[in-house]
C-alpha positions as CSV (number, residue, x, y, z in Angstrom):
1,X,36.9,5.8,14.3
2,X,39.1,8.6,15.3
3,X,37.1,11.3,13.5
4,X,33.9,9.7,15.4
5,X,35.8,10.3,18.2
6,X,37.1,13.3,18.0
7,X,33.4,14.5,16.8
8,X,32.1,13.7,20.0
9,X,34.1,15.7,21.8
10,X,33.3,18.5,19.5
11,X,30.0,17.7,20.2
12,X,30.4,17.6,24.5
13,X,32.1,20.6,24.6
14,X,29.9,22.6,22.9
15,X,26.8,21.4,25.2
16,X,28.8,23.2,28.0
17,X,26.8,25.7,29.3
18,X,29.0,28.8,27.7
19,X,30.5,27.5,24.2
20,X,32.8,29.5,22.5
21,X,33.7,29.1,18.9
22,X,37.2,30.3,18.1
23,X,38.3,29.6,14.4
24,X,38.6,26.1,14.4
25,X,38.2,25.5,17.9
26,X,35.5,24.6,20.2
27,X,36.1,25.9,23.9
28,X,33.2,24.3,26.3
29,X,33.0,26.2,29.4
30,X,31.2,26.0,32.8
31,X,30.8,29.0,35.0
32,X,30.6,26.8,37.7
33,X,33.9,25.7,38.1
34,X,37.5,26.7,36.5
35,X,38.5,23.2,36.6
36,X,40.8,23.4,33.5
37,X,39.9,19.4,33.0
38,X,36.4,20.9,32.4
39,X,37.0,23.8,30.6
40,X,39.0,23.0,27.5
41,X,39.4,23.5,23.8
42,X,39.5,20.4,21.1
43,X,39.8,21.3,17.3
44,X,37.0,20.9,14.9
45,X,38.2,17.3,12.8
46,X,40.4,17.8,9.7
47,X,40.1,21.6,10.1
48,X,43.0,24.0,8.6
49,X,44.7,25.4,11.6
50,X,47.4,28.6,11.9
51,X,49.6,30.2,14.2
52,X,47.1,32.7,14.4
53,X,44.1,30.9,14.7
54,X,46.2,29.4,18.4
55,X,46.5,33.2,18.9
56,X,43.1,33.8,19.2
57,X,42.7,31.0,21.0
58,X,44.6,32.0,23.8
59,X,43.2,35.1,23.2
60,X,40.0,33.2,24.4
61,X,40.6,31.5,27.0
62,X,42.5,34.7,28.9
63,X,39.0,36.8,28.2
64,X,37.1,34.2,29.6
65,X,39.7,34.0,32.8
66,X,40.4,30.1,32.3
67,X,43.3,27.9,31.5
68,X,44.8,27.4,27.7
69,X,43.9,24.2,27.7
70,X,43.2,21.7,24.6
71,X,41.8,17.3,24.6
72,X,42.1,15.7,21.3
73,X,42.7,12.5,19.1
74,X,46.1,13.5,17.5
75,X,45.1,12.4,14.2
76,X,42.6,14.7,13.7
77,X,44.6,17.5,13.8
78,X,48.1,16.4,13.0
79,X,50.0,19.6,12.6
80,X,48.3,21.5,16.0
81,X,50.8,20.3,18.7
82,X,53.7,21.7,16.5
83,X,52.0,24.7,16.4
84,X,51.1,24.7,20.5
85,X,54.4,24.2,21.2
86,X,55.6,27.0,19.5
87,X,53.0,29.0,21.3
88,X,54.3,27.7,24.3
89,X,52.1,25.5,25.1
90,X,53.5,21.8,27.7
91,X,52.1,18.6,26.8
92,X,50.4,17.5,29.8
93,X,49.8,13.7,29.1
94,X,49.2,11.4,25.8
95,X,46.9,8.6,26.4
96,X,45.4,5.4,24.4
97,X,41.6,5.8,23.6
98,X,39.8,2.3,23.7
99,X,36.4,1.5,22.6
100,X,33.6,-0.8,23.3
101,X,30.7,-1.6,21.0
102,X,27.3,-4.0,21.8
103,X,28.5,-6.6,20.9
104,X,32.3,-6.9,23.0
105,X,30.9,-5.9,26.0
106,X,30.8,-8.0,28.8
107,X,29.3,-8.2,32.2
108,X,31.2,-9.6,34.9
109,X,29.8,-10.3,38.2
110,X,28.6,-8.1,40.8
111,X,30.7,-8.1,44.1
112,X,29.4,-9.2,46.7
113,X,27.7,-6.9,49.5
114,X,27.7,-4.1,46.7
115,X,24.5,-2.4,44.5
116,X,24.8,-0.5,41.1
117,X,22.5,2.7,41.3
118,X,21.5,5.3,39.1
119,X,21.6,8.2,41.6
120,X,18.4,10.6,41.8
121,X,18.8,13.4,45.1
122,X,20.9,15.9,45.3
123,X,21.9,13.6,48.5
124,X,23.1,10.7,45.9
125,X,24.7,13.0,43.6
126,X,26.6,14.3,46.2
127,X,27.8,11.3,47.5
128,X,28.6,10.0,44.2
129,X,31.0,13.1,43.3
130,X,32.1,13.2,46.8
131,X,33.4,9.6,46.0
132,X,34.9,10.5,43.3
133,X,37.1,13.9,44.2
134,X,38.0,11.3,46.9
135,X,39.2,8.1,44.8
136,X,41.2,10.7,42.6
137,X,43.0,12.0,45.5
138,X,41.4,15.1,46.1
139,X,38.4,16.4,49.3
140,X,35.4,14.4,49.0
141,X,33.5,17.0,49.1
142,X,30.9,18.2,46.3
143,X,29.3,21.9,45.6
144,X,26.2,22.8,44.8
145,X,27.6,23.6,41.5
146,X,29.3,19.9,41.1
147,X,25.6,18.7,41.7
148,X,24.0,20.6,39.2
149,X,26.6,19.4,36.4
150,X,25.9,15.7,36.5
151,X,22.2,16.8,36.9
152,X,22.1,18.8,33.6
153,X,24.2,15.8,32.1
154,X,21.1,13.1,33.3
155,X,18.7,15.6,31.7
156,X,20.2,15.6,28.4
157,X,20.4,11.5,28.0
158,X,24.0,11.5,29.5
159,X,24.3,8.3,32.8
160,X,25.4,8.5,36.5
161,X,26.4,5.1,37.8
162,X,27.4,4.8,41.2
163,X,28.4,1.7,43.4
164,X,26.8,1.3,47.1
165,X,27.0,-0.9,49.9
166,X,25.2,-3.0,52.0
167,X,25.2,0.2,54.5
168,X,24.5,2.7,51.9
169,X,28.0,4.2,51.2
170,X,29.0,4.8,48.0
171,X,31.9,3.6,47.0
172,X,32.5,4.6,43.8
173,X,31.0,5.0,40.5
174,X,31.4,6.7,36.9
175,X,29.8,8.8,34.2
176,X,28.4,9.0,30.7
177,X,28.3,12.0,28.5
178,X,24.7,12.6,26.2
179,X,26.0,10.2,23.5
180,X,26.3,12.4,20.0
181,X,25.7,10.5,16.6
182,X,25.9,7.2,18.9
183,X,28.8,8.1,20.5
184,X,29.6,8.8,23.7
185,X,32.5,9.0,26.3
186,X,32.7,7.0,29.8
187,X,34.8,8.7,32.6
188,X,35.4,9.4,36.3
189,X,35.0,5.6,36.9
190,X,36.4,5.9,40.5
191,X,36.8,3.4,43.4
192,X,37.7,4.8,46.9
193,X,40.7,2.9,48.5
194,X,39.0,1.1,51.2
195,X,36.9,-0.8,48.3
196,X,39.3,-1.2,46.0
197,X,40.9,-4.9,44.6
198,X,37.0,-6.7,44.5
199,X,36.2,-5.5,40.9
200,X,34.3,-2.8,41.6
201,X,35.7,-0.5,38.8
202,X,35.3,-3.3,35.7
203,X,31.4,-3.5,37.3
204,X,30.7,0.0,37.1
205,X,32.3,0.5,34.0
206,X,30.6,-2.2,32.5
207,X,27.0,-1.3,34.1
208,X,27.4,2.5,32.1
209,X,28.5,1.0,29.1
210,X,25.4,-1.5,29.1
211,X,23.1,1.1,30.0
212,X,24.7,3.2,27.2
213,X,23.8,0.1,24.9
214,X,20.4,-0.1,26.1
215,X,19.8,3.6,25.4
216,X,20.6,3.3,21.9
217,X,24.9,4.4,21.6
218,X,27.1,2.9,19.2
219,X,30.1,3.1,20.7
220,X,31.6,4.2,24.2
221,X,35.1,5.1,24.3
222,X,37.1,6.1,27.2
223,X,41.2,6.3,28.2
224,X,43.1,4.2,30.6
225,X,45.4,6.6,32.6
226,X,47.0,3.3,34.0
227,X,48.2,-0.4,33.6
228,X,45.6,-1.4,35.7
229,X,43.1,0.7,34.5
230,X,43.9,-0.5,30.8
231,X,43.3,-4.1,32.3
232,X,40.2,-3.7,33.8
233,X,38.5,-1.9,30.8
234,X,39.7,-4.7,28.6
235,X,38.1,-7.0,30.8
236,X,34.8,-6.2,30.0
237,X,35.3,-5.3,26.2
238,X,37.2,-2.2,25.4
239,X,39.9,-2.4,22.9
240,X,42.6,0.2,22.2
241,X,42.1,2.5,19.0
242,X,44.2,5.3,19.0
243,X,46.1,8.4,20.7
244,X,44.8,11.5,22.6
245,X,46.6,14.4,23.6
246,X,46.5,16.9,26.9
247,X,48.4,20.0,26.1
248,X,47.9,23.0,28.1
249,X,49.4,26.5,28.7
250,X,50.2,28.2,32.3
């Protein structure tokens, strides 16, 4: 499962909108934004990897004026973090992957005074990232640029969930990357405060991963950042399979 995995990030990052291949490395980048948990590296599975080849690398990233930055299931490139710490590289974070398939998934109830929707305007977009930026601490707020992303990833079989109220509000929701070889990774699953503690997030979760199903994936895998988190997405089917790694360089 890990090499699946790791494949599919392969797989995302190169349907960025700029791709760079460096050695064994995929960089995805996006014009749009120099969000460094947007732009990043991962290495290709079970490639060789050098000292030089994280040269270049760097050497990449600088040229393309974005953050050394790299995502990736540890397994599947044992030796690399050495070898990034060396280059002196700061491990950011190491999380637990877990996975759902068809069959584990399950659907609880739908709070109520809530809707699931699939959102279509640039209106509903907005106020779908907007909820987001705002449930992860940061302006709720979304560009034009922000917009288009989530647009491009609906066009290319990739899901926008979002959570609304009675009123219209939306109060959270999530994402789905284009699934790659029937696999494909569930994130941003955000709740703003005022909503929270009415199981909203296991919802929402569980509506992408369903429609994921529907459409045809395999698997969905995501990471749990949290206690809570890890709760909720066990909840409604997703077990814990292995180890990621955020490493980056300033």
């Amino acid at each position: 499962m890990d090499v699946r995995i790791q494949q599919s990030v392969v797989a995302n990052l190169s349907a960025r909108p700029q791709p760079i291949e460096a050695g064994p490395f995929v960089i995805g980048l996006d014009p749009g934004t120099a969000n460094p948990g947007i732009n990043y590296a991962t290495p290709q599975p079970g490639a060789p990897i050098t000292s030089a080849d994280v040269t270049a690398l760097v050497k990449a990233f600088r040229e393309a004026g974005r953050k050394p930055r790299l995502e990736y299931v540890t397994s599947c490139a044992p030796s690399l973090e050495a070898l990034l710490v060396v280059a002196g590289f700061a491990v950011e974070a190491r999380h637990d992957y877990l996975v759902c398939s068809p069959g584990a998934l399950t659907m609880p109830p739908l709070p109520e005074g809530f809707e699931l929707q699939e959102p279509v305007t640039e209106f509903q977009l907005a106020a779908l990232i907007s909820a987001q930026n705002e449930a992860f601490g940061g302006e709720p707020v979304a560009s034009e640029a922000d917009v288009a992303r989530v647009q491009r990833l609906q066009s290319n079989g990739g899901i926008a969930v979002m959570a609304v109220t009675g009123s219209g509000a939306c109060a959270g929701g999530g994402l789905a990357v284009p699934p790659n070889n029937g696999v494909s990774e569930v994130a941003g699953i955000a709740v703003c405060e005022q909503y929270r503690r009415r199981g909203l997030a296991g919802t929402v979760t569980a509506g992408i991963t369903g429609r994921l199903f529907a459409a045809g994936a395999e698997v969905a895998w995501l990471e749990a950042s949290s206690e809570d988190s890890w709760r909720v997405y066990e909840r409604v089917g997703y077990r814990p399979t292995g180890k990621r790694l955020y490493i980056a360089l300033d």
